[in-house]
N, C-alpha and C positions, 0 to 999 in steps of 0.2 A: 461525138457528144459524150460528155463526161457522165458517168453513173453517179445517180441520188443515194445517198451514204447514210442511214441511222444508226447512230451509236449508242448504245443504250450502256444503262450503270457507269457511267464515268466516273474516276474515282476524281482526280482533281485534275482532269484534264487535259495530263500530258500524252495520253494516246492517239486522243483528236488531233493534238497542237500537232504533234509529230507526223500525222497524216497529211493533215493539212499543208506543212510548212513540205515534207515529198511531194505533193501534188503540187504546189506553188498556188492553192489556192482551196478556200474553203466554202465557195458557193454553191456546190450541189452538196454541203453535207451539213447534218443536223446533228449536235453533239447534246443529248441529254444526261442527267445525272438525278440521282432520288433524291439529296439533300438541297433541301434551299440555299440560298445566295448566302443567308447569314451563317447558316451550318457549314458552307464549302469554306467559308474565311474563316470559319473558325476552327476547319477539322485539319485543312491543308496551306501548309507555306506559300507551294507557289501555286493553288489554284488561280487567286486572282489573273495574274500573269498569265497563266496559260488561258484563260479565258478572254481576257484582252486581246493577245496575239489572235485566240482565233477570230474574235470580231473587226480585228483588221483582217485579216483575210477573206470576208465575209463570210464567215461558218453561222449559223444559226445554233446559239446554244439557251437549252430550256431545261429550267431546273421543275425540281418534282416533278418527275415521270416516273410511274412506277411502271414497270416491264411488265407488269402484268394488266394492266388495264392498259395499256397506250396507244390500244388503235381506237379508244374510244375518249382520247386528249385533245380536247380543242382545239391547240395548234398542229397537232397529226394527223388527226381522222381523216381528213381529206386527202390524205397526199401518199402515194406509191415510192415505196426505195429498190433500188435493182440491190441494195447489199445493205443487209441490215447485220450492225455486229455487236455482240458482247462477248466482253473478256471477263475470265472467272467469276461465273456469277457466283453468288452464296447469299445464304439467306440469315447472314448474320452469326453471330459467336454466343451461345448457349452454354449451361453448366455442365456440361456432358460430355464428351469426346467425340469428333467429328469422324469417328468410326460406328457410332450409335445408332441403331436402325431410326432410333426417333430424329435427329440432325440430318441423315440420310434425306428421308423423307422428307423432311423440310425444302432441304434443296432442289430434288426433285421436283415440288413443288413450284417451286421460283423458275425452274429452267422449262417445265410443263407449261406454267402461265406466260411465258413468254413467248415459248413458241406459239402457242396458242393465238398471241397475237401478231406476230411476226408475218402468219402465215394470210392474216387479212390485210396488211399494209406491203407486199409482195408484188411488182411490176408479173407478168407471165416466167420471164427469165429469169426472174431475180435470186437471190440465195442470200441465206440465213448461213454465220458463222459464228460458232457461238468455241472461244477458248477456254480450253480447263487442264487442269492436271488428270495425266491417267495412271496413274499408280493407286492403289491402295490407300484409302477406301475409295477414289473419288471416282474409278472403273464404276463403282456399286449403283452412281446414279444414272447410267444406260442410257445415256443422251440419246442414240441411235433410236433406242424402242419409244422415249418419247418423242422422237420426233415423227416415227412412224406412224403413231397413236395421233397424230394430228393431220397426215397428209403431206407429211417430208419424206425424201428418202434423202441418203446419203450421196453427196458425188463425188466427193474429196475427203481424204482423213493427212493432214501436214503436218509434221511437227513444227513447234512453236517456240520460237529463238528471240531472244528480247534484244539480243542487238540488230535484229534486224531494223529494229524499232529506236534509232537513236532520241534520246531523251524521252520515255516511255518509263513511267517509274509505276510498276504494279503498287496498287497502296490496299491497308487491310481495313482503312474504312470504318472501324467501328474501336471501342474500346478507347483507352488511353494512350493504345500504340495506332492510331488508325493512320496517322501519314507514316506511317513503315514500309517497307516492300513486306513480301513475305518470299520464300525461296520459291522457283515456276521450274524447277526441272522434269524434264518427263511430262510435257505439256502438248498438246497437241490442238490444232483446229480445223474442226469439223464442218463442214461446209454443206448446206443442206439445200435441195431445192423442191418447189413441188410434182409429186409425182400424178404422172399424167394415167 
């Protein structure tokens, strides 16, 4: 039996699509993203397309989910994932420098509220993978200790290679450059489960 997949923060959907189209199918996986349908056609080229693709494959994909409230989202609440993932979270681009204890904490914030919920929408076995850069400053937001701080521990730390991921375009989401990549070296993911 195939494991239940939430994908949370999708930028325009080429992470899903490319899961998906590996698996050769997208029925046990739910592909969410924060920005509405109008925002995603408006922020990214080929969102549409990669949303398309994944509804032929039967992906279940739901806009406006915020990672922090989403085990209490009406098409979620009800339902258990054995792997729930998010890649680079952030909590948006501020006037400040993303080495700024106040931007810090922000983030923190975002990756806190997630796990937070991550850890109610959780099969027994299931695991929380959340991707990010570890280099300086983004070490500073201690994914580990928040994830401790909610009843995760760590089982896995991999590093993170985007060609693994054929057709996977990291995007920055926000701003005037938001369908851009941004550089992912020195990435890693963290793979968490609950500790017994």
């Amino acid at each position: 039996q195939q494991s239940k997949i939430l994908l949370v923060g999708e930028g325009d959907f080429s992470f899903a699509a490319c899961l998906a189209t590996s698996l050769g199918s997208g029925v046990n996986m739910v592909a969410t993203s924060l920005d509405s349908k109008v925002m995603l056609n408006y922020k990214y080229n080929d969102a549409m397309a990669n949303v398309s693709r994944l509804e032929e494959l039967g992906c279940t994909v739901i806009d406006e989910v915020d990672c922090c409230t989403m085990s209490q989202h009406p098409k979620l609440k009800s339902n258990l994932f054995d792997r729930i993932v998010f890649n680079f979270p952030h909590a948006g681009f501020f006037f400040a420098r993303e080495s700024t204890t106040y931007v810090i904490d922000l983030h923190k914030n975002v990756v806190k509220g997630f796990l937070r919920n991550a850890v109610e929408m959780l099969t027994e076995n299931g695991e929380v993978h959340i991707t990010h850069k570890t280099a300086h400053p983004y070490k500073m937001w201690e994914s580990e200790k928040l994830a401790n701080e909610v009843g995760l521990g760590l089982l896995d730390k991999i590093a993170f290679y985007y060609w693994d991921y054929p057709g996977y375009k990291n995007k920055r989401g926000e701003c005037q450059h938001c369908d851009k990549s941004f550089p992912i070296v020195e990435s890693s993911t963290y793979k968490f489960k609950i500790m017994n």
